[in-house]
VEXVEXDREN-231903 format. One line per field, with one value per atom (N, C-alpha, C): chain; atom name; residue number from 1; z, x, y. Coordinates in nm, 4 decimals, decimal comma, always signed. Atoms other than C-alpha are relative to their C-alpha. Last residue first. Example, Ala and Ser with C-alpha at 12.3 -4.5 7.8 and 13.67 -1.06 7.14 Angstrom:
% residues 2
ch (A/A/A/A/A/A)
at (N/CA/C/N/CA/C)
i (2/2/2/1/1/1)
z (-0,0060/+0,7140/+0,0730/+0,0000/+0,7800/+0,0000)
x (-0,0820/+1,3670/-0,0770/+0,0890/+1,2300/+0,0900)
y (-0,1190/-0,1060/+0,1090/-0,1190/-0,4500/+0,1200)
% end
This chain:
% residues 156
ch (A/A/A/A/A/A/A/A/A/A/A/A/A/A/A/A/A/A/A/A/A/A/A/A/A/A/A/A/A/A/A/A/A/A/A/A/A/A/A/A/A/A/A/A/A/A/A/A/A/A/A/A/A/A/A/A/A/A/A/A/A/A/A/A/A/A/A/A/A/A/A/A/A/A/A/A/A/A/A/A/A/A/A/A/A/A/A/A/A/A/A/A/A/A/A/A/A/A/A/A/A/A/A/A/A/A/A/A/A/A/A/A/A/A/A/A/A/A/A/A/A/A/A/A/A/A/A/A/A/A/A/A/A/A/A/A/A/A/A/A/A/A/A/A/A/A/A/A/A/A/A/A/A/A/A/A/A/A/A/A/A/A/A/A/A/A/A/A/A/A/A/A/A/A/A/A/A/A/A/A/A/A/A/A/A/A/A/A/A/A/A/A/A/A/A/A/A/A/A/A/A/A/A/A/A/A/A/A/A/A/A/A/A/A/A/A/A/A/A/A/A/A/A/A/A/A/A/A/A/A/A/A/A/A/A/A/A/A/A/A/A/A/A/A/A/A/A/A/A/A/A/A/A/A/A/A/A/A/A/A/A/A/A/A/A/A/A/A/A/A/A/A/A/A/A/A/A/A/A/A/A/A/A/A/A/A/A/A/A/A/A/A/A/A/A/A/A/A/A/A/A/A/A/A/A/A/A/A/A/A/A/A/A/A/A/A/A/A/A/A/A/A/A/A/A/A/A/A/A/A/A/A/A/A/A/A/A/A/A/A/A/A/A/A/A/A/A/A/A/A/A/A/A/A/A/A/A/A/A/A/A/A/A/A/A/A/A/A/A/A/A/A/A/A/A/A/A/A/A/A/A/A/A/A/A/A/A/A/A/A/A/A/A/A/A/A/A/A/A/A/A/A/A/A/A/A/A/A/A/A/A/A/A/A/A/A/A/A/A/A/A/A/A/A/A/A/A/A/A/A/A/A/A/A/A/A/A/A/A/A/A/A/A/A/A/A/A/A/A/A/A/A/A/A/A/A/A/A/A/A/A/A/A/A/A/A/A/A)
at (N/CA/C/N/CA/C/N/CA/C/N/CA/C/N/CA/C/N/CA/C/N/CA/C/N/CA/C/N/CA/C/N/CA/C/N/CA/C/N/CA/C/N/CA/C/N/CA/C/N/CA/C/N/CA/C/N/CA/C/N/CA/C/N/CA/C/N/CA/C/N/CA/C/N/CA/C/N/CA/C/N/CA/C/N/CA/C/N/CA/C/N/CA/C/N/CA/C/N/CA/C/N/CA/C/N/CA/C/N/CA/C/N/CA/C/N/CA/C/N/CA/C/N/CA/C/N/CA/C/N/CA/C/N/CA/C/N/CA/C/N/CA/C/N/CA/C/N/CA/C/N/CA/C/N/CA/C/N/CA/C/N/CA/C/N/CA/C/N/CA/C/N/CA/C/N/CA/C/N/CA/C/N/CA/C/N/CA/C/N/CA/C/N/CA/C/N/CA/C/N/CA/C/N/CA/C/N/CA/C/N/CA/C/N/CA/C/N/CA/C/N/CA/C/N/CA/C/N/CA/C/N/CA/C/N/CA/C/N/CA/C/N/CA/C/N/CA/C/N/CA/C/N/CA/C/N/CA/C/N/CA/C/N/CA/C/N/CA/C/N/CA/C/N/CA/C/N/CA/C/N/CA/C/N/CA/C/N/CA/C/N/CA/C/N/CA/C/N/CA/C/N/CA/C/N/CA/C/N/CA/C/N/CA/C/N/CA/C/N/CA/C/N/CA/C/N/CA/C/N/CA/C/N/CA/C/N/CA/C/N/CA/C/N/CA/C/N/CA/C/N/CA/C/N/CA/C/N/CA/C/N/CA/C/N/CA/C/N/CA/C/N/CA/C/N/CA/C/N/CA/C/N/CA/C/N/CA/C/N/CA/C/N/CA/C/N/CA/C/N/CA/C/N/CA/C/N/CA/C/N/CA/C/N/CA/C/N/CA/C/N/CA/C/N/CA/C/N/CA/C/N/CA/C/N/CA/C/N/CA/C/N/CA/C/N/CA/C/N/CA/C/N/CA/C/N/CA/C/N/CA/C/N/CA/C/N/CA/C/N/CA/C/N/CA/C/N/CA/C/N/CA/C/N/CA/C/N/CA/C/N/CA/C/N/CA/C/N/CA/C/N/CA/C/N/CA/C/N/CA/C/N/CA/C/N/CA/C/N/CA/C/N/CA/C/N/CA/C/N/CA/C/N/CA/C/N/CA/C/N/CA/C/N/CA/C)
i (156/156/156/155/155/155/154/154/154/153/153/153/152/152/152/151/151/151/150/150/150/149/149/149/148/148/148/147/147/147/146/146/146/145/145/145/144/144/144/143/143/143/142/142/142/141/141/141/140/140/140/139/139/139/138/138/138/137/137/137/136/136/136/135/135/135/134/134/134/133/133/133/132/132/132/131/131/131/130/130/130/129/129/129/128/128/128/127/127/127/126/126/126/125/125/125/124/124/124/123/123/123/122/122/122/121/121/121/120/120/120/119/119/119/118/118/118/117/117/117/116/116/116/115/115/115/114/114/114/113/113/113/112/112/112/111/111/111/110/110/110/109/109/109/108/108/108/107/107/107/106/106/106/105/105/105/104/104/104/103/103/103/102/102/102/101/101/101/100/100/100/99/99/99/98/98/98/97/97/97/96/96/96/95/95/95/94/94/94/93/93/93/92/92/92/91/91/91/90/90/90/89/89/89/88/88/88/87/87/87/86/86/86/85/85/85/84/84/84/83/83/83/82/82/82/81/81/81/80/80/80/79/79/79/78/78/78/77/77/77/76/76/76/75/75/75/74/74/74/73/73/73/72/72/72/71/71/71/70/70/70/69/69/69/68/68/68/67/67/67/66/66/66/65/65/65/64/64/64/63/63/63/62/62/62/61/61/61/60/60/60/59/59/59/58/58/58/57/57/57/56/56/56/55/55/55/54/54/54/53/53/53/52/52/52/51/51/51/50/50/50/49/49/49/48/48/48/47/47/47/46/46/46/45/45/45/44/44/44/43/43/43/42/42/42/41/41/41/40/40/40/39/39/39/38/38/38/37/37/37/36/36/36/35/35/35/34/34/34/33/33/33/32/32/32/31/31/31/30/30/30/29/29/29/28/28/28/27/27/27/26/26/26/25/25/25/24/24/24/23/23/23/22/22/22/21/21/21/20/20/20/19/19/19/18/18/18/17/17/17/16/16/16/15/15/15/14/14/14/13/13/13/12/12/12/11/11/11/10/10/10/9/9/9/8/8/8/7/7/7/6/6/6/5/5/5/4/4/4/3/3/3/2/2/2/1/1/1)
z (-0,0724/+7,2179/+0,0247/-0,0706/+6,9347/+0,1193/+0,0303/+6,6890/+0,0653/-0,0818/+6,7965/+0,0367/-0,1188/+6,7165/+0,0874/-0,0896/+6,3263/+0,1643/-0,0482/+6,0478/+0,1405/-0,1203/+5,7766/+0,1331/-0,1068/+5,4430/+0,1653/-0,0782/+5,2333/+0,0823/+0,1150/+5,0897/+0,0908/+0,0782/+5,2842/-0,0972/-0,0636/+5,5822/-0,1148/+0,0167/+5,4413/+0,0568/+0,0326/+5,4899/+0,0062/-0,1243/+5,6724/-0,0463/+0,0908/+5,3311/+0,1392/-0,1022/+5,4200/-0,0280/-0,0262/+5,0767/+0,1409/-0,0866/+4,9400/+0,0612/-0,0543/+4,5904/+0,1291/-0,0819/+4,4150/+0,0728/+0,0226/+4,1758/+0,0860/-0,0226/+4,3732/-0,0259/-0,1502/+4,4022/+0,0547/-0,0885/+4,0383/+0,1545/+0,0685/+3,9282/+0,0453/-0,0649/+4,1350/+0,0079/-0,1068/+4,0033/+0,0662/+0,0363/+3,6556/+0,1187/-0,0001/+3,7618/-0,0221/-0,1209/+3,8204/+0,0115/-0,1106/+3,5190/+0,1243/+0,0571/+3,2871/+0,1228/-0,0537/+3,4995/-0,0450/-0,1622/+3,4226/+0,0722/-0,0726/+3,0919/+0,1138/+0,0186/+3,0763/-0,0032/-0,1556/+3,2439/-0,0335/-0,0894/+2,9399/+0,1209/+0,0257/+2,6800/+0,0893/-0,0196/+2,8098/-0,0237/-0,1393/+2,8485/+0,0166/-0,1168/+2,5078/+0,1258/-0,1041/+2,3618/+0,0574/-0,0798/+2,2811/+0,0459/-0,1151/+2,0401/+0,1691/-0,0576/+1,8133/+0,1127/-0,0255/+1,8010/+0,0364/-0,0988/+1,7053/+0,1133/-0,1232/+1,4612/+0,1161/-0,0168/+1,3064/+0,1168/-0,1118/+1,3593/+0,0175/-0,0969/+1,1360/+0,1486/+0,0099/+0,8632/+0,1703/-0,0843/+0,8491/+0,0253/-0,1322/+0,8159/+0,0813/-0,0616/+0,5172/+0,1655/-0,0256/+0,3620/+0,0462/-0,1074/+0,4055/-0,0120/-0,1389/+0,2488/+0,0841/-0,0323/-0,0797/+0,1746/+0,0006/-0,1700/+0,1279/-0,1498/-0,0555/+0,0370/-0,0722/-0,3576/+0,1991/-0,0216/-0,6076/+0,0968/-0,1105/-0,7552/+0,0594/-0,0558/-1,0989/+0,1569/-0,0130/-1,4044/+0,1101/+0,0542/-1,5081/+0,0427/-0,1149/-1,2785/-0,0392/+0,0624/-1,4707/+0,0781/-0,0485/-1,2769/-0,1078/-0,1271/-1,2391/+0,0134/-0,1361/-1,4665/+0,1019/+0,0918/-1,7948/+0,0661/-0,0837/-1,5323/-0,0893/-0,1336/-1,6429/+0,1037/-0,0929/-2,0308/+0,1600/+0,0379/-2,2964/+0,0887/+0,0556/-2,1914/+0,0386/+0,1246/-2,1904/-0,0127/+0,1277/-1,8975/-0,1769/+0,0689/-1,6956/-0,0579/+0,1015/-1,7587/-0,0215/+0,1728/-1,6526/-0,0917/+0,0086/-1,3195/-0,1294/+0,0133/-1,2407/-0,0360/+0,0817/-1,2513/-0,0243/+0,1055/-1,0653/-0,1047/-0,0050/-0,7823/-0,1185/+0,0912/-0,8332/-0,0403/+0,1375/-0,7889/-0,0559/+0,1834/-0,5344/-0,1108/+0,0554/-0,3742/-0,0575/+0,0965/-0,4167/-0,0125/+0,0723/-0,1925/-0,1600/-0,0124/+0,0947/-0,1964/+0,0235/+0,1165/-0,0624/+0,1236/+0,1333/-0,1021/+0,1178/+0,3376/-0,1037/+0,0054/+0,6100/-0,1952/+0,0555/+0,5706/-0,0494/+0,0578/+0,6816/-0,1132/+0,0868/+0,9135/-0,1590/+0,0316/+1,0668/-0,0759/+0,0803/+1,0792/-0,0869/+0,1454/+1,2047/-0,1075/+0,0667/+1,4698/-0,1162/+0,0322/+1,5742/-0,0722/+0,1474/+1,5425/-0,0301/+0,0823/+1,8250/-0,1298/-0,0013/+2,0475/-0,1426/+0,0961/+1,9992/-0,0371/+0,0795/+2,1548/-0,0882/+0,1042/+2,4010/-0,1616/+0,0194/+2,5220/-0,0802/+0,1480/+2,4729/+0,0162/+0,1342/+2,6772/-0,1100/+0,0197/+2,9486/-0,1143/+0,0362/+2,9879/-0,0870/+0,1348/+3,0067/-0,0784/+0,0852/+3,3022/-0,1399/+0,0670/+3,4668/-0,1051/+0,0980/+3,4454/-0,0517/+0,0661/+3,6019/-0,1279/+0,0382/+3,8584/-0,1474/+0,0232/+3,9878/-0,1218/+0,1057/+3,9626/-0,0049/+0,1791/+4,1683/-0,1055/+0,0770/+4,3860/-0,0735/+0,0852/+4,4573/-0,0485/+0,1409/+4,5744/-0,1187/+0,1122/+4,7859/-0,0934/+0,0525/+5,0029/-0,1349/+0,1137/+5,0555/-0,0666/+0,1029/+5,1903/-0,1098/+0,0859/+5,3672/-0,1021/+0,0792/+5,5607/-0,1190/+0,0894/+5,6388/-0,0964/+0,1266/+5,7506/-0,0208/+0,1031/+5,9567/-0,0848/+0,1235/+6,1118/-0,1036/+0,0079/+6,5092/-0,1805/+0,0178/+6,5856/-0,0314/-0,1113/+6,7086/-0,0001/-0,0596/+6,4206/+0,1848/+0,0151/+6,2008/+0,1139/-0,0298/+6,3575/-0,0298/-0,1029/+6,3939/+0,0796/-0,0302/+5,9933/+0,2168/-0,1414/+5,9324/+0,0528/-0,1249/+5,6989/+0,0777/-0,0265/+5,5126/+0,1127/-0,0960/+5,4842/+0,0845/-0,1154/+5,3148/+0,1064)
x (-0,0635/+8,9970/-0,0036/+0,1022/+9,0164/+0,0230/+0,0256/+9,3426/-0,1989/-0,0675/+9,5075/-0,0376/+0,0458/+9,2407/+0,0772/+0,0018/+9,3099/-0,0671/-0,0960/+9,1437/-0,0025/+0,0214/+8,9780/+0,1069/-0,0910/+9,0667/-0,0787/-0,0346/+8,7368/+0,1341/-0,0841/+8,4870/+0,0522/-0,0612/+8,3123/+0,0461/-0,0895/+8,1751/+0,0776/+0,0110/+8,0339/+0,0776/+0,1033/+7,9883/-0,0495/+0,0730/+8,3395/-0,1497/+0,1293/+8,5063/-0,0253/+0,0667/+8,8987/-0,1746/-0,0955/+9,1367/-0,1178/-0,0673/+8,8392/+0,1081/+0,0568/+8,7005/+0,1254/-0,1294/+8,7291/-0,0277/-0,0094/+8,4647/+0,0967/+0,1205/+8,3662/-0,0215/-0,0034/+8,7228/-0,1486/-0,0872/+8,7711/-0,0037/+0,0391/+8,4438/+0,1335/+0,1080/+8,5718/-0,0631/-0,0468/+8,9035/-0,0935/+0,0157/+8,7136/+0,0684/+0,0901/+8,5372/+0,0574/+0,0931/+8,7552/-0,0423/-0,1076/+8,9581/-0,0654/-0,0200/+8,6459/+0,1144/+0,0984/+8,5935/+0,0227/-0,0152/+8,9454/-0,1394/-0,1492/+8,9304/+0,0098/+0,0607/+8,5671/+0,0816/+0,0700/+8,7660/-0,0928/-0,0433/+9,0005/-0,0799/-0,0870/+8,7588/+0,1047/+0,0871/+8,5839/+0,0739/+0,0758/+8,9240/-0,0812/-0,0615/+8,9986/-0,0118/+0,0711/+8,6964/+0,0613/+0,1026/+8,7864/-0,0067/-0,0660/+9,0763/-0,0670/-0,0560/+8,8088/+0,1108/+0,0970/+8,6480/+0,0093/+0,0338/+8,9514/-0,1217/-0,1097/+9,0498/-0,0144/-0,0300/+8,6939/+0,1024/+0,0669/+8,7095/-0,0421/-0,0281/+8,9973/-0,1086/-0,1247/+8,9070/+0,0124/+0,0461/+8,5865/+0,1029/+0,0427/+8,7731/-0,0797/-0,1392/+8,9520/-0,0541/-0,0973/+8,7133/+0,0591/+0,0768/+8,4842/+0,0734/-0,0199/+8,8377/-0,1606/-0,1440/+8,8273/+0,0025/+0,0694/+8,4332/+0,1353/+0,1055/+8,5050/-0,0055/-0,1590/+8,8228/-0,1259/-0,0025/+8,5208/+0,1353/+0,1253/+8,5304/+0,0425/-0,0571/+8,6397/-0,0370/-0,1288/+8,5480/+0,0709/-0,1678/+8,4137/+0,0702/-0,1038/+8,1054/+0,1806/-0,0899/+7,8920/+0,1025/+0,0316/+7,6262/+0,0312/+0,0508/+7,7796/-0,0770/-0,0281/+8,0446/-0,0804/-0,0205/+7,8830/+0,0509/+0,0906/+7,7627/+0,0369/-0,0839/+8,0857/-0,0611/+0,0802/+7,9491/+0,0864/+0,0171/+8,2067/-0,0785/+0,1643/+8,3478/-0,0149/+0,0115/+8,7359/-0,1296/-0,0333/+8,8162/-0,0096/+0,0525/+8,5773/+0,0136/+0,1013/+8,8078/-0,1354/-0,0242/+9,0946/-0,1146/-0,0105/+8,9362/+0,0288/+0,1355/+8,8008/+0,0432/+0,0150/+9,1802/-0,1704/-0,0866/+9,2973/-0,0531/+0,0506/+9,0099/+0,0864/+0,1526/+9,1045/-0,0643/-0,0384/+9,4988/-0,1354/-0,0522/+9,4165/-0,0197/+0,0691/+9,1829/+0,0282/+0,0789/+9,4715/-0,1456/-0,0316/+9,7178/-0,1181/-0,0821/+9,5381/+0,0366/+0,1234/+9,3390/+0,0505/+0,0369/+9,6543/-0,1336/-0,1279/+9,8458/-0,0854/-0,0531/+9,5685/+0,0828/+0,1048/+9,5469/-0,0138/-0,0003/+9,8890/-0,0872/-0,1006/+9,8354/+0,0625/+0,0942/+9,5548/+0,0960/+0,1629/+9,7114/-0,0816/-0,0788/+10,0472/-0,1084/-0,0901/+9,8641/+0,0414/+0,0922/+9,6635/+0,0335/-0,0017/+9,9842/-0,1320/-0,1229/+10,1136/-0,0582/+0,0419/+9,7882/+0,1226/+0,0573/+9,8560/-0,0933/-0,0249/+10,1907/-0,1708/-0,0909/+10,0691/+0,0672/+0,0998/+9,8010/+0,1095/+0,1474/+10,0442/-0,0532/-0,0471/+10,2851/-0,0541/+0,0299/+10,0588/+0,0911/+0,1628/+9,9582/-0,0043/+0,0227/+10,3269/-0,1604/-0,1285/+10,4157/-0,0486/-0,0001/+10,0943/+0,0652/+0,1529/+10,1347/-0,0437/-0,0097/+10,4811/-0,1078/-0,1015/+10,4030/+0,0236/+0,0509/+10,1466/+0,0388/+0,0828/+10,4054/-0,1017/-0,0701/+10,6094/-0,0468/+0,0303/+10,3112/+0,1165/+0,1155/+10,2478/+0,0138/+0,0675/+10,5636/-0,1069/-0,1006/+10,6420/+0,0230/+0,0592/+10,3189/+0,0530/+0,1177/+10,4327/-0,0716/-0,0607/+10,7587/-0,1082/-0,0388/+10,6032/+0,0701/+0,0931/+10,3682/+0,0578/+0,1030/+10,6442/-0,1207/-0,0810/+10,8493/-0,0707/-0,0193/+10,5521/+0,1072/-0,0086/+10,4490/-0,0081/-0,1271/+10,5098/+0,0429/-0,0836/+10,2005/+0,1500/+0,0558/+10,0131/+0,0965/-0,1090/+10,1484/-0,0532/-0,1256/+9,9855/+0,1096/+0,0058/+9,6650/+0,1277/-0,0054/+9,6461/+0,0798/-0,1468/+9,7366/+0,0321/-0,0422/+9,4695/+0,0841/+0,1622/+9,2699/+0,0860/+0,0489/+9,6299/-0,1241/-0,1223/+9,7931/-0,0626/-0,0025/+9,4695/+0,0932)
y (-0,0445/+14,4112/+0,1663/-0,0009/+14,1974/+0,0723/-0,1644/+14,3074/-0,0443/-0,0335/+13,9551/+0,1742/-0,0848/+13,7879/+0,0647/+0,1002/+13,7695/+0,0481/-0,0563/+13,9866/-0,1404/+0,0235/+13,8203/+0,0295/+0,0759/+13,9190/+0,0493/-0,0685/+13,9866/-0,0294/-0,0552/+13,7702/+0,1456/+0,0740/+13,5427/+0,0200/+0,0720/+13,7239/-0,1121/+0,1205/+14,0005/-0,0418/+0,0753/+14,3382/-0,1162/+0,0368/+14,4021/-0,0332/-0,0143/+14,3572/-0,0353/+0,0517/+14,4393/+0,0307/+0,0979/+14,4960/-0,0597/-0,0107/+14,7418/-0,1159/+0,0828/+14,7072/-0,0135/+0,0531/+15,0053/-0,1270/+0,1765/+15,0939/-0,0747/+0,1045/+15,3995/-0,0794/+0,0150/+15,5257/-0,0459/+0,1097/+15,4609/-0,0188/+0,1285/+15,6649/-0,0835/+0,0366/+15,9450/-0,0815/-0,0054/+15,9631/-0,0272/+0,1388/+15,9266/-0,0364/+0,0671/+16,2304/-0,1380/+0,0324/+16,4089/-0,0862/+0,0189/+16,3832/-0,0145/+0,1323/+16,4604/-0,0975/+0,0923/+16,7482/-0,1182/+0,0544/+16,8321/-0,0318/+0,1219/+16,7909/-0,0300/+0,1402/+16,9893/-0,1472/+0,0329/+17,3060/-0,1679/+0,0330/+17,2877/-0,0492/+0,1191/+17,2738/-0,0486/+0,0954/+17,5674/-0,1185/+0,0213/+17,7727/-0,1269/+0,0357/+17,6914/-0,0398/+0,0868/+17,8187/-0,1187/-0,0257/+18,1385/-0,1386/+0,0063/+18,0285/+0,0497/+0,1445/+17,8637/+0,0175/+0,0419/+18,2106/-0,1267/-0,0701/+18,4311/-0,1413/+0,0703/+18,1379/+0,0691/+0,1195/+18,2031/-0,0938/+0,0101/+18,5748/-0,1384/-0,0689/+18,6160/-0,0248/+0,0946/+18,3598/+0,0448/+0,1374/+18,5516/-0,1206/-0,0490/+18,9093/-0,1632/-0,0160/+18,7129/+0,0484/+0,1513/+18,5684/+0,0694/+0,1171/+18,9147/-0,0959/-0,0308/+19,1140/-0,0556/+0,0782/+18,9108/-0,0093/+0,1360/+18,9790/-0,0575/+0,0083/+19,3532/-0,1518/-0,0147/+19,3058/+0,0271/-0,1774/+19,1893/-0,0064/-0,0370/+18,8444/+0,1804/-0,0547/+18,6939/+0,0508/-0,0839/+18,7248/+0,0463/+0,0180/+18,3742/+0,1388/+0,0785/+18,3456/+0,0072/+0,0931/+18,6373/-0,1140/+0,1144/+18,8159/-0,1256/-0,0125/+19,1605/-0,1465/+0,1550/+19,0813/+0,0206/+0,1605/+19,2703/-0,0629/+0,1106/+19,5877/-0,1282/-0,0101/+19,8418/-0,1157/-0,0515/+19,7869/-0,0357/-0,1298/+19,7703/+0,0674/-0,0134/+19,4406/+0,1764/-0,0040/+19,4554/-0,0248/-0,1163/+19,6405/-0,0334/-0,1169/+19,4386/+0,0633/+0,0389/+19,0922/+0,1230/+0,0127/+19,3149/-0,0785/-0,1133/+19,3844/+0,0306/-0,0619/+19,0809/+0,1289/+0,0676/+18,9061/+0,0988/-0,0400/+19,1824/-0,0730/-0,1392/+19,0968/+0,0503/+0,0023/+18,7397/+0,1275/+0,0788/+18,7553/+0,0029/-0,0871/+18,9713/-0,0356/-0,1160/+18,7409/+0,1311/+0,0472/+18,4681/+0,0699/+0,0229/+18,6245/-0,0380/-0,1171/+18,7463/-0,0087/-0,0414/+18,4458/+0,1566/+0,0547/+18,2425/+0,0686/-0,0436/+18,4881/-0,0563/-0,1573/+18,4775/+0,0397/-0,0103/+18,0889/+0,1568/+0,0890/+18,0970/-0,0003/-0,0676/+18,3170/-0,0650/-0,0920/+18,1062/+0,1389/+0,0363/+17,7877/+0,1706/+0,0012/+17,9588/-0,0017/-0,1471/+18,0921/-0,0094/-0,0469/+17,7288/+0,1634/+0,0949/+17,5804/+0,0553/-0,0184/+17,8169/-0,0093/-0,2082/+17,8139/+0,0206/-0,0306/+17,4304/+0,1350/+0,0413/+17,4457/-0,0254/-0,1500/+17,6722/-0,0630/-0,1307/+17,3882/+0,1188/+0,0085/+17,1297/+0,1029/-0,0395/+17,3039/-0,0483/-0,0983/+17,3780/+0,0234/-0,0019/+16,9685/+0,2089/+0,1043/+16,8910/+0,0835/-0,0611/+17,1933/-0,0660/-0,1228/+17,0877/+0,0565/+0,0287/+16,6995/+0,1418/+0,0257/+16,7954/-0,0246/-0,0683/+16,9870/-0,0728/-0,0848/+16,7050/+0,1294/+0,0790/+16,4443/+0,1118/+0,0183/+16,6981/-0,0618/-0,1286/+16,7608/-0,0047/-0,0011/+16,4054/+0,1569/+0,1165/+16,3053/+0,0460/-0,0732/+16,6414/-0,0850/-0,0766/+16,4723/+0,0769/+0,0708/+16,1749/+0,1159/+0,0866/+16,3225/-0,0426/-0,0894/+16,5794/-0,0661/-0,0402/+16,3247/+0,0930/+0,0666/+16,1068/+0,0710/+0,0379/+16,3823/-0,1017/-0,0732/+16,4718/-0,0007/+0,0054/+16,2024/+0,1166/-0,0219/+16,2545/-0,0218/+0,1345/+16,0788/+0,0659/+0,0865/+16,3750/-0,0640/-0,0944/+16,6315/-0,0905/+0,0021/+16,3410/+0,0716/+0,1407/+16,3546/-0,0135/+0,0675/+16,6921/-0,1014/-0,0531/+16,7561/-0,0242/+0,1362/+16,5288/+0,0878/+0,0067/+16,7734/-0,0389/-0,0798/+16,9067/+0,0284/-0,0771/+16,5934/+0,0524/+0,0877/+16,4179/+0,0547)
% end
C-alpha cells in the first residue's frame, strides 16, 4: 500500500506515518520469517538424526545378520543349504540395499521441502484473500439499511 500510493502520501506530507506503519509490518514480518526458518532447519536437523540413526541401526544389525548367515553356512556341508532357508540369515548385498534405500528415502523426503513450503504460503494467501472477501465493510453503500450512515456534513 506505501509503495503504490507513495504520491499520495508524499502529497499529504505522510511519510513518517507511512514509515512507521510500514516498519510495523516488516518487523512482524521478520519475525514470522526468522520463526518459520527455524522450524524448517530444525526439522532438516531431526530429519538427519532420523536418518543416521536409522543408518547406524541398519548398519549394525545387517552385520550382525550377514555374520550370523555366515556361521550358519559353515556348518551345512553344501555352500547352497541357505539359499532358500529363512533361519540363516541374509546376505551383506541384502544389508547394503536397506541401507542405500534408507539413504535415498531421507534424500527424497528432504527434496520436497521446497514444495511443501511454496503450498504454505499459497495456503497463507489465500486465506488473506478469503478474509478480505468475507469482510464485511464498516460503510454499506448497497443498501440502505445496513451500514453506518454518513451525516450531512460530508454532502457537497
Amino acid at each position: 500500500e506505501v509503495l503504490t500510493g507513495i504520491k499520495t502520501i508524499a502529497s499529504l506530507r505522510a511519510e513518517r506515518w507511512a514509515v512507521k506503519r510500514y516498519t510495523g509490518h516488516v518487523v512482524e514480518a521478520q519475525k514470522n520469517t526468522v520463526k518459520s526458518q527455524a522450524y524448517s532447519k530444525l526439522a532438516s536437523g531431526i530429519m538427519g538424526l532420523i536418518f543416521y540413526v536409522t543408518y547406524t541401526f541398519a548398519f549394525i544389525f545387517g552385520t550382525y545378520q550377514a555374520a550370523l548367515r555366515t556361521e550358519t553356512e559353515a556348518s551345512f556341508k553344501s555352500p547352497f543349504a541357505c539359499m532358500f532357508r529363512e533361519d540363516c540369515g541374509i546376505h551383506g548385498s541384502e544389508v547394503m540395499v536397506c541401507i542405500y534405500g534408507v539413504i535415498l528415502c531421507a534424500q527424497f523426503v528432504a527434496l520436497m521441502n521446497p514444495g511443501i513450503q511454496s503450498l504454505n504460503l499459497g495456503r497463507i494467501a489465500a486465506a488473506d484473500i478469503y478474509g478480505t472477501i468475507e469482510r464485511t465493510p464498516a460503510i454499506d453503500g448497497t443498501n440502505d439499511m445496513k451500514g453506518v450512515k454518513l451525516g450531512n456534513e460530508y454532502d457537497g
